[in-house]
TIKOL-919852 format. One line per 5 residues: number of its first residue (from 1); their letters; for each residue x, y, z of C-alpha. Coordinates in steps of 0.05 Angstrom, whole numbers, plus 5000, padded with zeros to 4 digits. Example, Ala and Ser with C-alpha at 12.3 -4.5 7.8 and 13.67 -1.06 7.14 Angstrom:
2
1> AS> 5246,4910,5156 | 5273,4979,5143
END
This chain:
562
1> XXXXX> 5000,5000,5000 | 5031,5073,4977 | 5018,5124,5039 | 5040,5175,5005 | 5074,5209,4932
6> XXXXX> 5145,5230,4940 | 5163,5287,4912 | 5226,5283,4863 | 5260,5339,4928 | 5267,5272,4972
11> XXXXX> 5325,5255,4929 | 5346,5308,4884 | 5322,5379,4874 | 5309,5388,4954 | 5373,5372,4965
16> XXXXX> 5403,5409,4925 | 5389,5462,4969 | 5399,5432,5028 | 5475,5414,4994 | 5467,5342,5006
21> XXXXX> 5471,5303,4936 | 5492,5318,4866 | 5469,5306,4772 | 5450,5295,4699 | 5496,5326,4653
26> XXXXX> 5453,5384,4621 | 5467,5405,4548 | 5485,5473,4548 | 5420,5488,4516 | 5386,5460,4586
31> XXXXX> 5432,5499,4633 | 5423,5576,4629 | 5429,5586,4702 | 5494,5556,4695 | 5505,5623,4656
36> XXXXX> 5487,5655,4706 | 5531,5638,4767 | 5577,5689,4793 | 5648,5702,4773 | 5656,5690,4859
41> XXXXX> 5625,5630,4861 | 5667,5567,4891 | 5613,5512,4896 | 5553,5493,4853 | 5500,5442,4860
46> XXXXX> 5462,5432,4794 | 5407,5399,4779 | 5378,5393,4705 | 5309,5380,4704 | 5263,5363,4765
51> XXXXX> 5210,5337,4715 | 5254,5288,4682 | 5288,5260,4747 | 5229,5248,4781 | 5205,5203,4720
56> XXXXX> 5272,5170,4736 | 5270,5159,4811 | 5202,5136,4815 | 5238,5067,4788 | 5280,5060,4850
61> XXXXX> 5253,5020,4893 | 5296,5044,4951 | 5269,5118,4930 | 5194,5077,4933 | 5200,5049,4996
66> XXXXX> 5202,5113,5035 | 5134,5125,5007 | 5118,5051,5023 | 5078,5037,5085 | 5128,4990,5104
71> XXXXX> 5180,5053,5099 | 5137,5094,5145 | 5190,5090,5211 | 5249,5101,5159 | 5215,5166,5132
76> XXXXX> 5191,5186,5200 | 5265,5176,5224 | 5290,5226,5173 | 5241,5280,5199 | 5251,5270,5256
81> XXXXX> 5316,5295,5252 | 5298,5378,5230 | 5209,5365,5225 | 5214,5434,5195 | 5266,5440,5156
86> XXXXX> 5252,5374,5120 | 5174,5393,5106 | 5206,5455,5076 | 5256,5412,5026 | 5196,5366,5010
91> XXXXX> 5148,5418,4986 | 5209,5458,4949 | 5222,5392,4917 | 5153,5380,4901 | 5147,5456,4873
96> XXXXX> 5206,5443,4827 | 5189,5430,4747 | 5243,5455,4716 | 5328,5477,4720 | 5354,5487,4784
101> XXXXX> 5417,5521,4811 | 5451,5533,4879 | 5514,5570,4892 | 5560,5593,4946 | 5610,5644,4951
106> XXXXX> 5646,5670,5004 | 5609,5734,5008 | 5544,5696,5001 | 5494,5645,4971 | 5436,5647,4924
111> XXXXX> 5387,5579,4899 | 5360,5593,4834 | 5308,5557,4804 | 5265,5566,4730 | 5192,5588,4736
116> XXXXX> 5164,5522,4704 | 5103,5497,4733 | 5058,5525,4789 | 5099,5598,4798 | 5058,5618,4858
121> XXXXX> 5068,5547,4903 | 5151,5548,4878 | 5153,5626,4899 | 5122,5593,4957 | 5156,5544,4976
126> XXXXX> 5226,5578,4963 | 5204,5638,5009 | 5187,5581,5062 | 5260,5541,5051 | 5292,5613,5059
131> XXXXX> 5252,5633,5118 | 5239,5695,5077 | 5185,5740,5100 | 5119,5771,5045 | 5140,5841,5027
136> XXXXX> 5111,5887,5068 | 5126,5840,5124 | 5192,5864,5136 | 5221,5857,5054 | 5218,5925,5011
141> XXXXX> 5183,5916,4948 | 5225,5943,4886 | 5208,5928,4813 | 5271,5926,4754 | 5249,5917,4686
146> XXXXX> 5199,5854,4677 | 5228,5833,4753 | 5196,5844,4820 | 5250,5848,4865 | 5237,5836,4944
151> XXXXX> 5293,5862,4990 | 5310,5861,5070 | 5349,5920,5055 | 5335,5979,5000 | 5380,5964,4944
156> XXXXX> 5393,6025,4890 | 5380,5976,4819 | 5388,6030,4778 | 5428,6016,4724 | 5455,6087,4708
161> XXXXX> 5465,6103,4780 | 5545,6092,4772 | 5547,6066,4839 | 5598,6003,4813 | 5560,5954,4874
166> XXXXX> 5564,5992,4922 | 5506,6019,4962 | 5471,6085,4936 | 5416,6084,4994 | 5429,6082,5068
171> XXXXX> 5384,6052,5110 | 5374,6062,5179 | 5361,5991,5195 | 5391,5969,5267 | 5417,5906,5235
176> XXXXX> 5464,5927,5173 | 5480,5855,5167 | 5473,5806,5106 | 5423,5828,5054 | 5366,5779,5034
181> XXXXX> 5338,5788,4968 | 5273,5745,4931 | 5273,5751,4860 | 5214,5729,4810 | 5218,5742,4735
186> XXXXX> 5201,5717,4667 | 5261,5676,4670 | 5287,5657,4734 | 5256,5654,4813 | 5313,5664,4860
191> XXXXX> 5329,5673,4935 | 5396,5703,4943 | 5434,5714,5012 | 5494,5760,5030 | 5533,5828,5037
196> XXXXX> 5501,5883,5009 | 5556,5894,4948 | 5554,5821,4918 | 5474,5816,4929 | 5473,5884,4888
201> XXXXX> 5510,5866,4833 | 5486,5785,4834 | 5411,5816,4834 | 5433,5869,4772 | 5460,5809,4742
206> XXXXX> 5409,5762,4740 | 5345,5808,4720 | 5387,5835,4667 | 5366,5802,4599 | 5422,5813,4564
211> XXXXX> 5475,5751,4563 | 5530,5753,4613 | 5598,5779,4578 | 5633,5714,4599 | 5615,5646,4630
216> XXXXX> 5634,5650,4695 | 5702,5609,4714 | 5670,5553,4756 | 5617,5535,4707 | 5677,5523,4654
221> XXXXX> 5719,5477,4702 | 5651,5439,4721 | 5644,5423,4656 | 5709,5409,4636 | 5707,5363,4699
226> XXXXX> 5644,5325,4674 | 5677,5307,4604 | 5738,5274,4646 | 5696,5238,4702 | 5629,5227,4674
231> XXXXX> 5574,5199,4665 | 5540,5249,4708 | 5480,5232,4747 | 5417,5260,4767 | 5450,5317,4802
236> XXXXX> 5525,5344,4808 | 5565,5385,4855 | 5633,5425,4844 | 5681,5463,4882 | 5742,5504,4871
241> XXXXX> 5785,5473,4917 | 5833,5535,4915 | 5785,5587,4943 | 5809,5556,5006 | 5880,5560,4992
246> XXXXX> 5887,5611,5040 | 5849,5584,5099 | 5877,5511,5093 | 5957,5552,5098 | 5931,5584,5158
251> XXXXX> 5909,5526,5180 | 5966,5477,5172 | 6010,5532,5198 | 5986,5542,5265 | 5977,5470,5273
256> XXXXX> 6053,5461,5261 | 6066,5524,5300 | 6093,5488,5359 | 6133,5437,5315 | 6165,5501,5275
261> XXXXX> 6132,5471,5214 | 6091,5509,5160 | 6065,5457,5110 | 6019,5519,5079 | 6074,5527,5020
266> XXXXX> 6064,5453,5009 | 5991,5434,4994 | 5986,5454,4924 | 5912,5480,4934 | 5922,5517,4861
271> XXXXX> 5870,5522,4808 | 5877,5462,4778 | 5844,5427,4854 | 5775,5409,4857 | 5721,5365,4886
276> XXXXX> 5671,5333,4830 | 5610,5296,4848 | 5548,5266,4817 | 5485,5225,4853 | 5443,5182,4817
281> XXXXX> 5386,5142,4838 | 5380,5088,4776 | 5329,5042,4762 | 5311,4978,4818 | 5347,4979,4876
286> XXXXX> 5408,5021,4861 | 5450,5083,4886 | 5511,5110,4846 | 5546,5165,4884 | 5614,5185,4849
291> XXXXX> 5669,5243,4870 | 5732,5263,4839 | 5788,5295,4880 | 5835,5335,4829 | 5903,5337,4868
296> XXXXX> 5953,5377,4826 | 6012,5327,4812 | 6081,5346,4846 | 6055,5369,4911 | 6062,5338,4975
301> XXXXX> 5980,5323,4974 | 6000,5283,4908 | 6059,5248,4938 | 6020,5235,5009 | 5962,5206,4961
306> XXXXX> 6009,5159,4925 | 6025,5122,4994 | 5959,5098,4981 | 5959,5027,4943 | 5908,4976,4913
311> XXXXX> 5891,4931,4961 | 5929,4862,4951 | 5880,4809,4919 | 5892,4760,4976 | 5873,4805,5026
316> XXXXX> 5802,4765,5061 | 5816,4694,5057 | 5792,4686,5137 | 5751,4743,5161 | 5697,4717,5221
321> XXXXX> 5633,4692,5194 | 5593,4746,5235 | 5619,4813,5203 | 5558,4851,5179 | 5615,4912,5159
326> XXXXX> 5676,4910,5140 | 5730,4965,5123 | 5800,4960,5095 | 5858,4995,5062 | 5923,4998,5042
331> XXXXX> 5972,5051,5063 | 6044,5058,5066 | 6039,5104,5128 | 6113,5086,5143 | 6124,5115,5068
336> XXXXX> 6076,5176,5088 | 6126,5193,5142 | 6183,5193,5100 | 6155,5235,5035 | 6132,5287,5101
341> XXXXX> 6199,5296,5121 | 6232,5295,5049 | 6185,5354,5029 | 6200,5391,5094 | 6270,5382,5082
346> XXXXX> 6266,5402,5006 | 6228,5455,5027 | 6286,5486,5076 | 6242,5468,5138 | 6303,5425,5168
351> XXXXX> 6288,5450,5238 | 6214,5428,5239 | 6242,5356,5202 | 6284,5349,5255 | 6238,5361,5314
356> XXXXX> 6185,5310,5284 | 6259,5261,5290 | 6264,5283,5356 | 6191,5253,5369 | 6207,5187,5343
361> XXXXX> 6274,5182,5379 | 6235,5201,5446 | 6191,5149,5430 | 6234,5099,5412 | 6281,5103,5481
366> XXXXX> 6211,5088,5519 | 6199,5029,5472 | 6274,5015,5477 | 6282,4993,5398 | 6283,5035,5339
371> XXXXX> 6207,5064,5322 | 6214,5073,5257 | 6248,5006,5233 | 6219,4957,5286 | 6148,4984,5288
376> XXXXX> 6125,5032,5238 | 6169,4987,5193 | 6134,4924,5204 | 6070,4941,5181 | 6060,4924,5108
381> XXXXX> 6001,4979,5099 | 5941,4934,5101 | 5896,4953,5152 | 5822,4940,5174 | 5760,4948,5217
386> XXXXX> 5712,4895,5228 | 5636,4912,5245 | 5611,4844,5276 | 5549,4870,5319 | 5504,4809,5347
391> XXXXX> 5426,4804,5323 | 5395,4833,5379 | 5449,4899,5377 | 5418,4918,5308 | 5375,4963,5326
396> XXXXX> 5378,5035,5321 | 5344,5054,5382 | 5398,5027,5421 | 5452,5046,5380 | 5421,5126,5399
401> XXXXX> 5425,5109,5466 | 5490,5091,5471 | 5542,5108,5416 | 5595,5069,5446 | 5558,5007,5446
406> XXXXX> 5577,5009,5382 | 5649,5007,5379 | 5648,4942,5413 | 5636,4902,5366 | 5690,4924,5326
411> XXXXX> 5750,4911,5320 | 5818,4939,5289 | 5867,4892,5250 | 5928,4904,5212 | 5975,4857,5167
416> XXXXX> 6042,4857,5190 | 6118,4834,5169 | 6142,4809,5254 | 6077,4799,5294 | 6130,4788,5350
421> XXXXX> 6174,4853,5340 | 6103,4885,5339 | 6083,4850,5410 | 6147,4872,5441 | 6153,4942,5425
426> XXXXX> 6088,4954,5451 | 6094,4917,5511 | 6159,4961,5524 | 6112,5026,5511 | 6052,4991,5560
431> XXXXX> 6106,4985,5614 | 6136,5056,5606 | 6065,5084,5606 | 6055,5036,5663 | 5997,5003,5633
436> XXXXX> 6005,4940,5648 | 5946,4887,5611 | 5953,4807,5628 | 5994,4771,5576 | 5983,4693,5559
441> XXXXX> 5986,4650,5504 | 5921,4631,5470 | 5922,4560,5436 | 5913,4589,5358 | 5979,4609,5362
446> XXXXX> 5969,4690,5386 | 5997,4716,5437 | 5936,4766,5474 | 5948,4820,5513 | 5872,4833,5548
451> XXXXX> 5841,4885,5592 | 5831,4854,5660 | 5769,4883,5708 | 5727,4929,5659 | 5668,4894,5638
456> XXXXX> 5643,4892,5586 | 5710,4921,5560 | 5742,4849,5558 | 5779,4857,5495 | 5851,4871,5484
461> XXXXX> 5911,4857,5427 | 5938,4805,5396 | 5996,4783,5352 | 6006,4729,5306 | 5991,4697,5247
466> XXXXX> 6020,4759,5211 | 5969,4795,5252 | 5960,4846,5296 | 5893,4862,5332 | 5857,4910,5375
471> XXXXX> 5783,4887,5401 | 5744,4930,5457 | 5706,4862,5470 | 5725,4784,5480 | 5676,4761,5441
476> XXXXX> 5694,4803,5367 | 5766,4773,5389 | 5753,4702,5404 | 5716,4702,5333 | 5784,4737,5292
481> XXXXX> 5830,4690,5323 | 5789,4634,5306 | 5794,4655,5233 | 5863,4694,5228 | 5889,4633,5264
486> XXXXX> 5869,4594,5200 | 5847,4532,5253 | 5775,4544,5217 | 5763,4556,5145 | 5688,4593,5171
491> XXXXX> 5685,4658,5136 | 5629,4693,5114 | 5682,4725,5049 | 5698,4650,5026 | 5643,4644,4962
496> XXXXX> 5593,4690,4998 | 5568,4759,4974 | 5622,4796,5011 | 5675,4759,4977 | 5644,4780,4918
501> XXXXX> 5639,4844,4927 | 5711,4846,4943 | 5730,4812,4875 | 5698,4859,4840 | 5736,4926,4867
506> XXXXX> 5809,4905,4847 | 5858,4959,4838 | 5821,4998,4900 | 5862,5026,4958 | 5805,5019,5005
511> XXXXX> 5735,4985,5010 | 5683,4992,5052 | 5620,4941,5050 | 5563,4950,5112 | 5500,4905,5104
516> XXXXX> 5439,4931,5111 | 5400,4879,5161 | 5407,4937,5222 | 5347,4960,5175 | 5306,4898,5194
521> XXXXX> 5295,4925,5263 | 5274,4993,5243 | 5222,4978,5184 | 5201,4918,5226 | 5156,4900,5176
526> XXXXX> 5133,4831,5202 | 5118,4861,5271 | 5067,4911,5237 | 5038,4862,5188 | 5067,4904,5128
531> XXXXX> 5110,4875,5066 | 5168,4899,5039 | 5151,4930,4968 | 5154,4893,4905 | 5234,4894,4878
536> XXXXX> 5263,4898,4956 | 5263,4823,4986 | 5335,4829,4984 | 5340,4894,5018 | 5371,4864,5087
541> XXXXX> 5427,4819,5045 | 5438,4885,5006 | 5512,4923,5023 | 5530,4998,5016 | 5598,5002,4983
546> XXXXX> 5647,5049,4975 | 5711,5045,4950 | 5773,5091,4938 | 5816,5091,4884 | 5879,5134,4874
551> XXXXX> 5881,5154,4801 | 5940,5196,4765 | 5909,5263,4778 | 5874,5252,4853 | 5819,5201,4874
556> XXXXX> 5756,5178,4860 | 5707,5151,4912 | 5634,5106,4894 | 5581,5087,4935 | 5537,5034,4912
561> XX> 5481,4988,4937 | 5506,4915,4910
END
């Protein structure tokens, strides 16, 4: 039974303006507000045609089941988490018919959307996403050319007045804060945010009908970006990773302030760095997400990203028949340490080199062996955390009530070189740092190191088997010894889905697959005599994967349902 029609804003055009997803790529005949985004702009979300995607979602039956009856607690969850904010998205989404447009800038944001449709419920609903006021109700009413203009703050929009964006009129509002301007036109509804200057000259701009001199920069590199990392999806998302150039220097500078490091000169934010990304909802039960990274190659962002490696394909083999999630990657942090202090060094940062030595040495007399060769050196760069949570722990309701419940059923492993060079350097750290934990030999050949007197924290480490282990409980590391032990050949990756997935993402650096039964206790369909809809019987046995792969100019990241 269908309780109720979702509007194509659940999954796309909504949430575009809420900046969650991204989309189709639009002709340029079918993207004139792309035209229209200012030369200031750093980020876009794009959508092409609310019409046409909804046609396309409403054969996803993971989009369907939120407006299933059997759905109901999932959708309910997801307004339960902002009621008013997500009524808002819904009816934007369900106002949209047409092109739609949101961009940021540092001195501002604007969501700008084409009058297809019902103009007087979108005008609506964008005044209602905005929180923007009726003129008269606090907005001043101004009228340019075929535009009505609505403003928090009188704006001079005369074109001859000279005044180059800046403000002609002042006001004596109390508040001479960000300006908040609705515009509604012939060609365009808009709700633009910001100083006074930019919301000028944005506003002049986009009720002018006369075509914009030049395209502005970011719409160009989006573009170019979709011809290199296509096929776009049902919506997109860019960002000029180098309008943060200056922030991230700052950043990394004081954070290596008391080091005497300053990493800012290093990051190689320039213009040829930014994030790409497209969402997709296809047809049956299905979710594509994809994002680029551009890393310009020859900084130390490119060589830190090329200590990450596809994972090798021998990697599962034994992992414990009760993982519902599983994580792993490969990276060569010992490498990572090295290309750090080579850039430094290059760079003509040898003091701040040497201090992070100085670290390593200190460390290494409380360990008594050398850091670098006998510990960071034994790892081979494979590393992974197990999610292995028992039936009854699947439930949201008491994963909200206590976040840490969940972190014990996980568990942390790494591949390593010396399992017992591992096991001694960190007893000599445990017994500098005089935390002692009771050693003994467990009969699968490991030697454990577990947490004595804190129930239910009964986990520990281990070491062997070319293994090294972390657990918070006994019971996630009773079931990886069992299997890294090799005594068993149980494992839910030999032939099973898992497995599969994991064949089929070779050449990855890291993979991430998480089932989906914790869903079972939320939709509880059984319990309220309600069926799954048509197309989802294998919703619980379904995973969310991601995967990371480093390609020559940065990295690209999916999330499917498989």
């Amino acid at each position: 039974m269908i309780r109720r029609a979702l509007p194509a804003g659940l999954f796309a055009p909504s949430l575009i303006a809420a900046c969650a997803f991204w989309v189709q790529a639009p002709t340029p005949a079918q993207s004139r507000l792309l035209e229209q985004i200012p030369a200031e702009a750093h980020t876009v979300f794009h959508l092409q045609d609310a019409t046409v995607i909804l046609e396309q979602i409403k054969r996803n039956v993971v989009y369907r089941l939120l407006g299933d009856e059997a759905g109901e607690p999932l959708y309910d969850q997801l307004r339960g988490m902002s009621a008013n904010d997500f009524d808002d998205m819904i009816h934007l989404g369900q106002a949209l018919a047409g092109e739609a447009a949101l961009f940021k800038c540092k001195q501002g944001l604007g969501l700008m959307v084409e009058p297809r449709g019902d103009r007087v419920a979108l005008m609506a609903a964008l005044r209602s996403f905005t929180s923007t006021p009726a003129a008269g109700e606090g907005m001043t009413l101004q009228q340019l050319g075929d535009y009505q203009i609505e403003t928090s703050v009188p704006l001079d929009l005369d074109p001859s007045s000279g005044s180059r964006g800046r403000e002609a009129i002042e006001t004596a509002s109390a508040n001479p804060g960000p300006v908040k301007v609705m515009i509604s036109g012939p060609r365009i509804l808009a709700a633009i945010y910001g100083d006074k200057a930019s919301v000028r000259t944005w506003t002049m701009a986009l009720c002018s009908d006369r075509q914009q001199p030049e395209i502005a920069p970011l719409a160009k590199k989006l573009r170019s970006a979709r011809a290199l990392h296509g096929p776009a999806g049902q919506v997109e998302a860019f960002t000029d990773l180098s309008f943060f150039q200056e922030e991230a220097a700052e950043a990394l500078k004081a954070a290596g302030e008391g080091m005497s490091i300053d990493p800012s000169r290093l990051i190689g934010l320039d213009e040829n760095a930014y994030l790409y990304g497209t969402f997709a909802l296809p047809a049956g039960m299905d979710l594509d997400i994809r994002l680029h990274v551009q890393i310009t190659p020859g900084t130390l962002l490119a060589k830190l990203a090329d200590t990450m490696r596809p994972l090798p394909p021998d990697l599962l083999g034994r992992i414990p028949a009760e993982v519902t999630g599983l994580h792993v990657m490969n990276w060569d942090f010992n490498r990572c340490y090295a290309q750090t202090l080579e850039a430094l060094r290059e760079d003509r940062q040898e003091r701040g080199a040497d201090q992070i030595d100085q670290v390593v040495a200190a460390g290494s007399a409380l360990a008594g062996s050398e850091l670098e060769q006998e510990f960071f050196g034994q790892f081979t760069g494979v590393f992974g955390l197990l999610f292995m949570p028992p039936l009854e722990a699947l439930s949201l309701a008491d994963m909200e009530d206590s976040l840490l419940g969940v972190f014990l059923h996980m568990g942390l492993f790494a591949k390593v070189k010396d399992a017992d060079a591992i096991m001694e350097v960190v007893d000599a750290l445990l017994g500098s740092l005089r935390a002692d934990l009771a050693g003994s030999a467990d009969e699968r050949g490991f030697e454990v190191m577990s947490l004595q007197g804190f129930a239910p924290y009964d986990g520990g480490l281990a070491f062997g088997a070319n293994h090294f282990l972390a657990t918070v409980t006994r019971r996630v590391m009773d079931a990886s010894l069992t299997t890294f032990g090799g005594e068993t050949a149980r494992s839910l990756l030999s032939g099973a889905k898992l497995q599969a997935i994991f064949d089929g993402q070779q050449g990855a650096a890291a993979v991430s697959a998480f089932r989906l039964g914790m869903l079972r206790e939320l939709i509880r369909e059984k319990e309220r005599g309600v069926k799954l809809p048509k197309g989802m019987e294998g919703l619980y046995d379904t995973y969310v994967v991601s995967t990371v792969r480093r390609v020559r100019d940065g990295f690209d990241l999916r999330v499917q349902l498989q």
